[in-house]
N, C-alpha and C positions, 0 to 999 in steps of 0.2 A: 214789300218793295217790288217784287215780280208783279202782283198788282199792277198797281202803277203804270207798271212798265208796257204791260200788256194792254191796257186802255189805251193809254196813248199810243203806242206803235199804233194800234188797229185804226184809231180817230187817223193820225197822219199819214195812213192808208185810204183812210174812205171819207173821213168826214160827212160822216154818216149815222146818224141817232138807231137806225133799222140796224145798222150791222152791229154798231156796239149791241144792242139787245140781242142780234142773236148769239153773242159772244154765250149771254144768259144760257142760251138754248141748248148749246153742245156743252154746259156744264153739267146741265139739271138732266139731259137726256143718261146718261151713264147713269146717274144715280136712282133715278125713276125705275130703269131696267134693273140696274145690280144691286140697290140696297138690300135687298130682303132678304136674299141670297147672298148678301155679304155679312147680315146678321148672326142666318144658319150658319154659316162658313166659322162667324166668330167664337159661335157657341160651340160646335164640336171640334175645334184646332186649338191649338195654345196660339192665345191670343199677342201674345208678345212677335213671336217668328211671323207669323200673319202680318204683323207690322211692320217686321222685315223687309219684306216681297213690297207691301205697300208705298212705303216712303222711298225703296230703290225705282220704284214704277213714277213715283212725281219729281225726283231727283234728273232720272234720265226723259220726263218730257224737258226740263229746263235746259238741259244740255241739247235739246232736239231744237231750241228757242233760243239759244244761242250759238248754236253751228251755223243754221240758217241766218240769222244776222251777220254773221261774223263773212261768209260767202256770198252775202248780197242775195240771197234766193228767198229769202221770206214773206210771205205774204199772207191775204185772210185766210188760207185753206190752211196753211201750216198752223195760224194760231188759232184757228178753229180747229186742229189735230193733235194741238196740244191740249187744249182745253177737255176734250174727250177724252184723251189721255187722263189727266188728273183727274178727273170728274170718275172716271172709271177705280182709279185707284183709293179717293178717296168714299165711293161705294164700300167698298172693302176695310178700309183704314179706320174711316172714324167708329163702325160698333165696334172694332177692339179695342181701341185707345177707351173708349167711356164703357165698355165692359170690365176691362181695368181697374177703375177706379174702385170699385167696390171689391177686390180682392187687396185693395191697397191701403185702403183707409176704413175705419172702424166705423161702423151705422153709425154712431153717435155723433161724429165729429165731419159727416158728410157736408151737412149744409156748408160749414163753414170751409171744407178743404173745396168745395166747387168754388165757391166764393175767389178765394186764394187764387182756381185754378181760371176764372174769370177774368181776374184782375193781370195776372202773367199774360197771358192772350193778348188782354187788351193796350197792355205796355208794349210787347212787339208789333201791336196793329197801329201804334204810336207811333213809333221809332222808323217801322221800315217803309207810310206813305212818306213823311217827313225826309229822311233820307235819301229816298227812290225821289222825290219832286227834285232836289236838288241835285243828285248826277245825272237825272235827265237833262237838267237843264247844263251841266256840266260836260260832262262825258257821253251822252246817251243812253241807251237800251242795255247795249252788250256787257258793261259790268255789272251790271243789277241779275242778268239771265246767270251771269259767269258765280257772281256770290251766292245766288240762291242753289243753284246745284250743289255748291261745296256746303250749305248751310248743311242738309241733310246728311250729313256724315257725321255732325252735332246730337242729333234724332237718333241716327243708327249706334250711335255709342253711347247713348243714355240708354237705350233699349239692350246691347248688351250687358251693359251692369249694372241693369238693375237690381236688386236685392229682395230675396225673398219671394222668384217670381210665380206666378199660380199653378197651377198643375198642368203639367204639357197636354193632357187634354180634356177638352170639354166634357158635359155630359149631356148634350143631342148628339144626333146624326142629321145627316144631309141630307135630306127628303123631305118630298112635301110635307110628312107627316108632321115632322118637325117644324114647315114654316105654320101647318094649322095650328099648332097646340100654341105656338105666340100670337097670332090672329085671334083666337079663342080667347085667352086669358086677356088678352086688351079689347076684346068686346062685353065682356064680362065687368070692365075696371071702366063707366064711362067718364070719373073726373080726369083720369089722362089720353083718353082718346078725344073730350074735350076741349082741354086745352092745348093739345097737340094741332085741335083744327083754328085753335084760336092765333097760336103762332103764324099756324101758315096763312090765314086771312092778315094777318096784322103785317108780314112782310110782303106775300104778294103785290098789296095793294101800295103798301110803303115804300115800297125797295126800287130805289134809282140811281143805285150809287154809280150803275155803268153811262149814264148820263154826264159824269159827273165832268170830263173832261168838256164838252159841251158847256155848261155853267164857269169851267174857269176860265175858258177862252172867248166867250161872245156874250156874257150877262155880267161879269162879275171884272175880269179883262184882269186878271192874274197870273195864267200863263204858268207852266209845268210846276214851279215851285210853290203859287197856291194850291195846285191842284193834290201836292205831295200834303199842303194845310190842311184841306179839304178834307182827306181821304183821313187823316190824324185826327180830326177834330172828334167824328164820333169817337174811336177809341180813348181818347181823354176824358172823355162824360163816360163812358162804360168803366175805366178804371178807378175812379171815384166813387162813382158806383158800386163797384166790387169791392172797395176797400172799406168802405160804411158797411156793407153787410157781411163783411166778416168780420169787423169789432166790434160792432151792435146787436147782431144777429140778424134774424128772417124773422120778420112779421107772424104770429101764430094762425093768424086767418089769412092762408096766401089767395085764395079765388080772389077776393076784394082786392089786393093788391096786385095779382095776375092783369085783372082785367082792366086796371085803373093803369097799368104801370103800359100796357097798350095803344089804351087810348093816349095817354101822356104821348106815347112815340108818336103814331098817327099827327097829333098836336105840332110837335116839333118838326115834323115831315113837308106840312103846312104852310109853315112860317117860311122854313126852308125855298119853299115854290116861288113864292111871294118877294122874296128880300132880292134886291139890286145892290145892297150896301155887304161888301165882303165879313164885315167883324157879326152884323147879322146872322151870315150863312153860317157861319162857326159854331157860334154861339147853338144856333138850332142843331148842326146835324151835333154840339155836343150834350144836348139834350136828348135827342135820338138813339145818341148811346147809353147813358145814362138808364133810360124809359127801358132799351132792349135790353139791358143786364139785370139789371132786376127782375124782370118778366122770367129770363131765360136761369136765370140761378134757383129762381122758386119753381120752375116748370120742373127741371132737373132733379132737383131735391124731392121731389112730390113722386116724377115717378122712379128713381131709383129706389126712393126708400122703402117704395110700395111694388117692386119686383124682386121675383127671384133671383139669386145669382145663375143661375141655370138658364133663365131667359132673358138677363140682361143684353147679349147681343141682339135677339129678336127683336127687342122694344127697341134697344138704340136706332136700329135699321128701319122701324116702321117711324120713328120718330125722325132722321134722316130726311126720309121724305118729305116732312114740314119743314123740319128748320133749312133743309138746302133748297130743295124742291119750290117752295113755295119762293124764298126771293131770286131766285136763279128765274124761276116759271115769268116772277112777276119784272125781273129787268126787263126782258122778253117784251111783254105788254107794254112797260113805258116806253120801250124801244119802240114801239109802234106807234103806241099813241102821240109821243113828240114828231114820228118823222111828221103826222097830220097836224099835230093842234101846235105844238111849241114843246120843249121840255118845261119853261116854268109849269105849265097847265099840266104835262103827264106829271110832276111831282106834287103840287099843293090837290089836285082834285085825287089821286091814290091817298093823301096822309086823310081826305075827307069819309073816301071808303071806309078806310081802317078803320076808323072812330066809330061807323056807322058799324061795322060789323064786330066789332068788339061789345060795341054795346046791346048787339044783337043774344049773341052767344053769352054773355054776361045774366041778362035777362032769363033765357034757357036753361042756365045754371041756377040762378035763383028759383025757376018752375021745380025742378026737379029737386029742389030742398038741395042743395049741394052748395049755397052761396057762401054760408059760415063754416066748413067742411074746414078744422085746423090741421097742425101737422101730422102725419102720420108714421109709422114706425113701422106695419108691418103690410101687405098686401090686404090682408082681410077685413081691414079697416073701413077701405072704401070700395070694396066690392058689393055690387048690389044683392 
């Protein structure tokens, strides 16, 4: 819902394709700078209080995002200050949240509790553009700023009772030494620093969702409650998505499906560009989700299953940097390339990149004998 909230406030601010992209820019810049060190940070603190600090740090940019509304003082530098704000926090946030997982749930039942934890995601990425479209269109900005603050108070009270939580501290320390020894070990492992690059080619080049207000207002002419459609539709293909592979299971040869489930989004990215008819755009970006949960359940499962628990934060943190990094970098780009060429054109020619480079790195992987590479259990598997 904050979402939402925040595209549209900044379009009915500028109306301007460059400034929503650089909305991208002051997300991905925190993260760029703080991931890795939000890794180390994850691996030697108890990761749970870490998330503590965390989610009270993106709690109180919403409260910063709706004082400012509520005062009439808001403008692009306030939601560009919030943006770096959360972008900052969730540096820090997300390697403990997926360092987590693996003190919580059993190797064996991983794939599928990611699955699970896909598909919960992608139901509140459902629920809260759908929602947020319609009190925009109702009410405005300021309840959508006013709920999501209070949402997090839900967050902070799951994280205090939790049950069973991991040991209050890690076992690195805070030093470079520390960020080498996870650099090392994923130079070492290249099917997931592979497809760590193949994610982030595949969103860079993909990723236009800050556009997207743009397409509901001058292509498609549906206006804040499509737009809340819009932002829904992917997470509706991503939830189905997750929900097939965790009663079917994950594929035993994921590269092939990696790299296919890729280009699939790229495809749907495409369509996207192209379509004038609104049940069209649906339909694709819910394809888009569908291609990206797949991708991202089997990228997850490959390298959790094949890390330490000792260096889970490290890798979450270097892998951060693709999954955030790469579409945040890449709204950025289409933010540019529409103010020149059009958005249709910055969306349908990135879903063309994507394919192109998926197929590229696909190739690369079959060179190097890694294309039939099945699942794995332990680290030593797929170390060269």
């Amino acid at each position: 819902m904050q979402h939402v909230a925040v595209v549209w406030q900044l379009y009915l601010l500028t109306h301007s394709a460059m400034s929503l992209g650089l909305l991208g820019l002051f997300r991905a810049i925190p993260i760029l700078v703080f991931s890795l060190g939000g890794g180390v940070v994850a691996d030697a603190f108890n990761r749970r209080k870490l998330m503590l600090f965390s989610q009270s740090a993106m709690a109180l940019s919403s409260v910063g995002l709706a004082l400012a509304t509520l005062t009439g003082h808001v403008s692009v530098g306030v939601i560009y200050g919030a943006a770096f704000v959360s972008g900052t926090a969730a540096a820090f946030d997300s390697p403990a949240r997926q360092a987590l997982i693996q003190s919580l749930v059993p190797r064996e039942h991983l794939a599928n509790a990611l699955s699970i934890y896909a598909t919960m995601w992608q139901v509140a990425r459902v629920a809260g553009p759908a929602v947020g479209g319609l009190l925009i269109g109702w009410t405005g900005v300021l309840p959508i700023y006013v709920l999501d603050a209070g949402s997090f108070l839900a967050v902070i009270a799951a994280l205090v009772m939790m049950r069973n939580p991991p040991p209050s501290r890690g076992m690195s320390a805070v030093n470079v030494r520390a960020l080498g020894e996870g650099i090392s070990f994923l130079r070492g492992n290249p099917l997931i620093w592979t497809t760590m690059l193949l994610d982030f080619m595949g969103t860079f080049f993909g990723s236009s969702t800050l556009l997207m207000p743009i397409f509901a207002d001058q292509i498609l002419h549906v206006g804040p409650h499509g737009l809340g459609m819009l932002y829904s539709a992917e997470p509706v293909g991503a939830g189905i998505a997750g929900l097939f592979l965790a009663s079917r299971g994950a594929p035993r040869n994921r590269i092939p499906a990696i790299v296919g489930s890729v280009m699939a989004y790229g495809g749907a990215i495409v369509v996207f560009g192209f379509s004038t008819w609104f049940p069209l755009s649906l339909l694709a970006m819910a394809g888009a989700g569908a291609a990206d949960t797949v991708s991202m359940v089997l990228r997850q499962t490959l390298r959790q299953s094949a890390t330490p628990d000792a260096l889970q934060g490290r890798m979450t943190s270097v892998n951060l940097l693709f999954v955030i990094g790469g579409p945040q970098l890449g709204e950025v780009e289409a933010g540019f390339v529409a103010r020149f060429l059009g958005a249709p054109f910055a969306s349908w020619s990135g879903g063309i990149a994507c394919i192109v480079a998926a197929g590229i790195l696909g190739l690369y992987l079959r060179k190097r004998g890694l294309w039939q590479t099945q699942a794995v259990t332990n680290a030593s598997e797929i170390r060269t």
